[in-house]
C-alpha positions as CSV (number, residue, x, y, z in Angstrom):
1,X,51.6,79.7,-41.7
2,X,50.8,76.1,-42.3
3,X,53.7,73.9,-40.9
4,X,52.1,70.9,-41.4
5,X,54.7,69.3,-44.3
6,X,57.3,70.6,-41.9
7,X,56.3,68.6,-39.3
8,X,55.8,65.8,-41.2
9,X,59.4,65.7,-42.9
10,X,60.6,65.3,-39.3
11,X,58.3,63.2,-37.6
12,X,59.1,59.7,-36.6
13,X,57.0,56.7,-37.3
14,X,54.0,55.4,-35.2
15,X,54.8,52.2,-34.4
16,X,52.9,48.9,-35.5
17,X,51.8,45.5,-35.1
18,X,49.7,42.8,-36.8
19,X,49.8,41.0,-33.0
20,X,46.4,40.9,-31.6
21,X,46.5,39.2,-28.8
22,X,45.0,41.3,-26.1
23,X,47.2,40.4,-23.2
24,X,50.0,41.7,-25.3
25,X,48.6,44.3,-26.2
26,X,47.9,45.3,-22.7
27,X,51.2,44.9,-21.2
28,X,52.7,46.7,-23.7
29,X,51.1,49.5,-25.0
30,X,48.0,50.3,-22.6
31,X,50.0,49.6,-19.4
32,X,52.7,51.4,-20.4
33,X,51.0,54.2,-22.4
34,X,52.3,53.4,-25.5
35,X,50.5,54.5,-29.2
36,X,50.4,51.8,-31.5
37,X,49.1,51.1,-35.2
38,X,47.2,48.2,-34.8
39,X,47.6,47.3,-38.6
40,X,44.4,45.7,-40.2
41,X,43.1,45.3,-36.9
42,X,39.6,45.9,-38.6
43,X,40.3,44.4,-42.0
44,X,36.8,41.8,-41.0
45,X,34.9,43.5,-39.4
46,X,31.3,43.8,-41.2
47,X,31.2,47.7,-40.7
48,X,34.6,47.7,-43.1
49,X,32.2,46.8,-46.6
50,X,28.4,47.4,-45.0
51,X,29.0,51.2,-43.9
52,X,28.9,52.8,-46.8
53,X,27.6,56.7,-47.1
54,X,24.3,55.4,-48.3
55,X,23.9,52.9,-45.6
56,X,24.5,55.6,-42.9
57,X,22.6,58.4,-44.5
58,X,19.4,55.4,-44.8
59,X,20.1,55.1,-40.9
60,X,16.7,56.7,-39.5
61,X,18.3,59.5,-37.3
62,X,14.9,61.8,-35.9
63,X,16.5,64.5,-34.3
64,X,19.3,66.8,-36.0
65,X,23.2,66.2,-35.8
66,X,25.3,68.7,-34.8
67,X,28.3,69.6,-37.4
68,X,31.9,70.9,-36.4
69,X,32.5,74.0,-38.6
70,X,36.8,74.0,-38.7
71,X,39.0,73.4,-36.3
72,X,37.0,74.3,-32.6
73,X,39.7,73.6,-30.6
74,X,41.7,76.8,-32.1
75,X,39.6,78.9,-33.4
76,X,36.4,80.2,-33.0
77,X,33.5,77.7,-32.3
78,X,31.1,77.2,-34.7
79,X,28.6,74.5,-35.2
80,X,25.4,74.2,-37.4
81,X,22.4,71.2,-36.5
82,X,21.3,69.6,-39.6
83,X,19.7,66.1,-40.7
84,X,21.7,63.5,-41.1
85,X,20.8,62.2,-44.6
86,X,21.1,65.6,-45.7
87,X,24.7,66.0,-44.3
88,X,25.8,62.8,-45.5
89,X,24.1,64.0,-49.3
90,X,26.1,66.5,-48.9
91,X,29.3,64.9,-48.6
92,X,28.2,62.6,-51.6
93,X,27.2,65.7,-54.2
94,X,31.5,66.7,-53.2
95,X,29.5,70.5,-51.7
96,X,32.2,70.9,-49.0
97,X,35.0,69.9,-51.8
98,X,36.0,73.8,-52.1
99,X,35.3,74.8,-48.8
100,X,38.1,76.1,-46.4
101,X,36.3,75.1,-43.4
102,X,33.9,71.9,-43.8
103,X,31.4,70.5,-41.6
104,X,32.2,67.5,-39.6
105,X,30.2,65.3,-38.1
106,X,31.8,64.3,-34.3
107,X,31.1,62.4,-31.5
108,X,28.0,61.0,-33.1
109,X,26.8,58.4,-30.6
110,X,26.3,55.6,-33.1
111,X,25.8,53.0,-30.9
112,X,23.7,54.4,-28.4
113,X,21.0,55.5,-31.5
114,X,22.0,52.0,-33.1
115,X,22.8,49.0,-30.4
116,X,22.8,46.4,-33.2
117,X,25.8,47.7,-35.3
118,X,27.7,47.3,-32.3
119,X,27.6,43.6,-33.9
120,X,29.7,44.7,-37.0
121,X,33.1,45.9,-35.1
122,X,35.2,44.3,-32.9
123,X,36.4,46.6,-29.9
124,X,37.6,43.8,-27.5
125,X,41.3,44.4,-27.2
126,X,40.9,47.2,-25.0
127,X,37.1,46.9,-23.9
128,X,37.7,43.9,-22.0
129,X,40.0,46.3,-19.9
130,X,38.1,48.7,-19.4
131,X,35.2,49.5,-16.8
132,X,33.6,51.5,-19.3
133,X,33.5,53.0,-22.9
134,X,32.1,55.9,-25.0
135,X,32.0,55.2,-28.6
136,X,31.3,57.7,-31.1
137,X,31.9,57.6,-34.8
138,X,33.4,60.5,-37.0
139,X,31.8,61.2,-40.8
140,X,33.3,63.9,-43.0
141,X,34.3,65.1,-46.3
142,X,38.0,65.0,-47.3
143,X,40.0,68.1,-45.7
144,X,38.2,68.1,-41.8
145,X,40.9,68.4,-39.3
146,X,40.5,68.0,-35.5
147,X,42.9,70.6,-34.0
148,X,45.8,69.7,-31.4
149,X,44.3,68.1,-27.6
150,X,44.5,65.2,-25.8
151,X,42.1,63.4,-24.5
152,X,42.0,62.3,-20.9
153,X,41.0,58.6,-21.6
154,X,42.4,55.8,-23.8
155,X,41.0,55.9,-27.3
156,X,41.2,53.5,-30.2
157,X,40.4,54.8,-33.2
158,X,39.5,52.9,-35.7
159,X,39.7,54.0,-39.7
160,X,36.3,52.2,-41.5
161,X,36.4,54.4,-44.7
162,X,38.9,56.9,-46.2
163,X,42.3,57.9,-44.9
164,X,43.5,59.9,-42.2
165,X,46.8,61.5,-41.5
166,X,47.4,61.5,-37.4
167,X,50.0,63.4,-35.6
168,X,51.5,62.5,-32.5
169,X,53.1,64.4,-29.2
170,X,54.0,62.6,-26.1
171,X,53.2,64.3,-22.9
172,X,56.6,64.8,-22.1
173,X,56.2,68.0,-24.3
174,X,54.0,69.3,-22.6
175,X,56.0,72.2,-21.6
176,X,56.2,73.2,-25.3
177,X,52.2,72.9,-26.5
178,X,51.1,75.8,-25.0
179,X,47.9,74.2,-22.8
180,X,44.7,76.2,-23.9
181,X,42.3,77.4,-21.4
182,X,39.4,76.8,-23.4
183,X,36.9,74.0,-22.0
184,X,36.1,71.0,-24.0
185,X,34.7,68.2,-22.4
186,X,36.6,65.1,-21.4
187,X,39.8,66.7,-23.4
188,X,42.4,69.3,-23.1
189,X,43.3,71.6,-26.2
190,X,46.7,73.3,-27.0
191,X,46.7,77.0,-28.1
192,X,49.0,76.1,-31.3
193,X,47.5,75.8,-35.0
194,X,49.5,73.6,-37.3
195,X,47.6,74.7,-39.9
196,X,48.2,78.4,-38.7
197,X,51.3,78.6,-36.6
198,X,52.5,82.0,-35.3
199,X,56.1,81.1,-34.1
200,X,56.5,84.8,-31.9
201,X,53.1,83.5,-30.1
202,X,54.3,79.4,-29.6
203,X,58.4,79.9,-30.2
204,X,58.3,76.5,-28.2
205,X,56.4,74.5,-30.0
206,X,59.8,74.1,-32.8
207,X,61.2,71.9,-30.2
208,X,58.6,69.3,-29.9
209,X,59.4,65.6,-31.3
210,X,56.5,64.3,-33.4
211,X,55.2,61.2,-34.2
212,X,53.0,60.5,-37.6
213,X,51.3,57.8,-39.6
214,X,48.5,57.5,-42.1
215,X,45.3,55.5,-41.1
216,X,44.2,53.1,-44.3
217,X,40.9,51.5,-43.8
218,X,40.6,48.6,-41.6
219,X,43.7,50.4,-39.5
220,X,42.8,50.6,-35.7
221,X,45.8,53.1,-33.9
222,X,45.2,53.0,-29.6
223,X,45.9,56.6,-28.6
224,X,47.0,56.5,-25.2
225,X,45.4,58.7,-22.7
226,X,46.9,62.4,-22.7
227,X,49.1,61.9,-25.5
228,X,48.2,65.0,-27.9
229,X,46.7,64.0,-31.7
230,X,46.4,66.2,-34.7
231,X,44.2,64.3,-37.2
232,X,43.2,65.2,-40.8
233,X,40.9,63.5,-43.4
234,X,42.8,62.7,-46.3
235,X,40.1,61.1,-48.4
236,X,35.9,61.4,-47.5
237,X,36.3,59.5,-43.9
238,X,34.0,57.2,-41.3
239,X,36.5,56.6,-38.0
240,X,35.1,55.2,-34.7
241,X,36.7,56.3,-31.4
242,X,36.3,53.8,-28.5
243,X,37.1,56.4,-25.5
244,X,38.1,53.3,-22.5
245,X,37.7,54.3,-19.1
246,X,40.0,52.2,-16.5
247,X,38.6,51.9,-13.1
248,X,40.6,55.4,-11.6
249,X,38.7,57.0,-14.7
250,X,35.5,56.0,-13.6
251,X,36.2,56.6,-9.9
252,X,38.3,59.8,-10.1
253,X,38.8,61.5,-13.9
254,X,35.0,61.2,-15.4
255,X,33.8,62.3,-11.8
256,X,35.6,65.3,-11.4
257,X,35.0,66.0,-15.3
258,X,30.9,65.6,-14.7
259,X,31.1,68.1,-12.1
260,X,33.0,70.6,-14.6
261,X,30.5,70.4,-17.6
262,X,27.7,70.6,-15.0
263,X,29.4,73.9,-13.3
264,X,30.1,75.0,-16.8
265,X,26.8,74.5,-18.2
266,X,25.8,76.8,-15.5
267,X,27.8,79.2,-16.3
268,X,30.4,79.0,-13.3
269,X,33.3,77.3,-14.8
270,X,35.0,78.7,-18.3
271,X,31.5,80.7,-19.2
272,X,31.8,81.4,-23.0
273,X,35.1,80.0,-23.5
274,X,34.6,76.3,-24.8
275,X,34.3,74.4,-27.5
276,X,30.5,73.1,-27.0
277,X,28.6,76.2,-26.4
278,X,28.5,79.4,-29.0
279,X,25.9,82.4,-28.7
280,X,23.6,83.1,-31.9
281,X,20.8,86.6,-31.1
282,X,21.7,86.7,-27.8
283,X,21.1,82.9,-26.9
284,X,23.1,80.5,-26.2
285,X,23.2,77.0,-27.9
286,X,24.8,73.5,-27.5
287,X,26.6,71.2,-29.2
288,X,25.2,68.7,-27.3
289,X,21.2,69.3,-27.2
């Protein structure tokens, strides 16, 4: 069952701010963990007109990109490698438009591939906190969903192109989100579907208190660390995440997460349970290779 209009007709407002100044912004939202709509936050940046669809499909990408088939944090994963031009064509021609499942491009490491369109966004409110930051950019058809998980660093994400409908949970509700075991680097998934719910399964999750907005472009919303986010494309979408790491991150959280992926990837730790791994004629592939 699809409860996401229900939760939606009872969610409360994300709150916002047209304040920018970063001093303000760190005492109060990132010291006190705090999710705010930083409202046309990114209405100058150069990436808001220059990054169109044709500009990123021209973007001379050698090896392929690996696409998100559905929501992988719920269901079964499934990922496909293809060009990028031809993915981003794709998404032009409308081929995904009556598709139940659509590829998504995630966690495409833009500016490592591309250093000099680091010059056409502005990051700074929460970068110059930070000790160090992974920045990916999202690109998808209207209709791609990233199930329920948190993530266990800070994260602005910034809307460039499209709409996107995010939903909030504080970790104070944990105790109703039904924690997944299934490995996923550098995040933390919930069992629960929104798009598929089976109350006798997740009877708990009916008393969780939700939060929503809608990302319009130039929209920049700072997801604090371990607060759980469902997001959905509303219209064809290009989002950047800026994942910040404070100084514990770096010291404590992304150490003992490196030594996870590497057990993992070795097969001791969550073996064929995870959302970057799936087994095609017997071998096993990557997400990320």
């Amino acid at each position: 069952m699809d409860v996401l209009d229900q939760i939606l007709s009872k969610s409360k407002p994300i709150g916002e701010t047209v304040d920018f100044d970063a001093q303000r912004f760190k005492k109060h939202y990132l010291n006190k963990n705090t999710p705010v709509v930083l409202k046309g936050y990114g209405d100058n940046w150069v990436a808001k007109e220059k990054w169109t669809l044709d500009f990123l499909a021209n973007l001379e990408v050698k090896n392929p990109v690996s696409l998100e088939i559905g929501a992988n944090n719920q269901q079964e994963t499934n990922f496909v490698k293809e060009n990028l031009k031809t993915y981003i064509e794709s998404i032009i021609k409308e081929e995904h438009k009556d598709k139940k499942d659509r590829a998504y491009l995630t966690l495409f490491n833009i500016f490592d591939r591309f250093p000099h369109l680091k010059e056409d966004v502005d990051l700074s409110i929460l970068t110059q906190f930070t000790r160090k930051n992974n920045i990916y950019a999202w690109i998808g058809p209207e209709g791609t969903v990233t199930g329920l998980h948190y993530d266990s660093l800070n994260n602005l994400l910034a809307q460039v192109k499209g709409r996107k409908l995010v939903v909030l949970v504080a970790p104070k509700d944990n105790k109703n989100m039904y924690i997944s075991d299934k490995f996923e680097l550098g995040a933390t998934s919930s069992e629960v579907d929104i798009n598929n719910y089976d109350e006798s399964k997740h009877p708990k999750f009916k008393n969780v208190e939700f939060f929503s907005t809608i990302l319009e472009p130039g929209d920049v919303l700072f997801i604090p660390k371990k607060w759980w986010h469902y997001v959905k494309s509303l219209d064809t979408s290009i989002s950047i995440s800026n994942f910040g790491a404070l100084l514990f991150d770096v010291l404590f959280t992304e150490t003992i997460e490196s030594i996870q992926y590497s057990l993992h990837c070795r097969g001791y730790y969550k073996k064929g349970n995870c959302t970057c791994h799936k087994e095609v004629d017997g071998k096993v592939l990557s997400k990320f290779s």
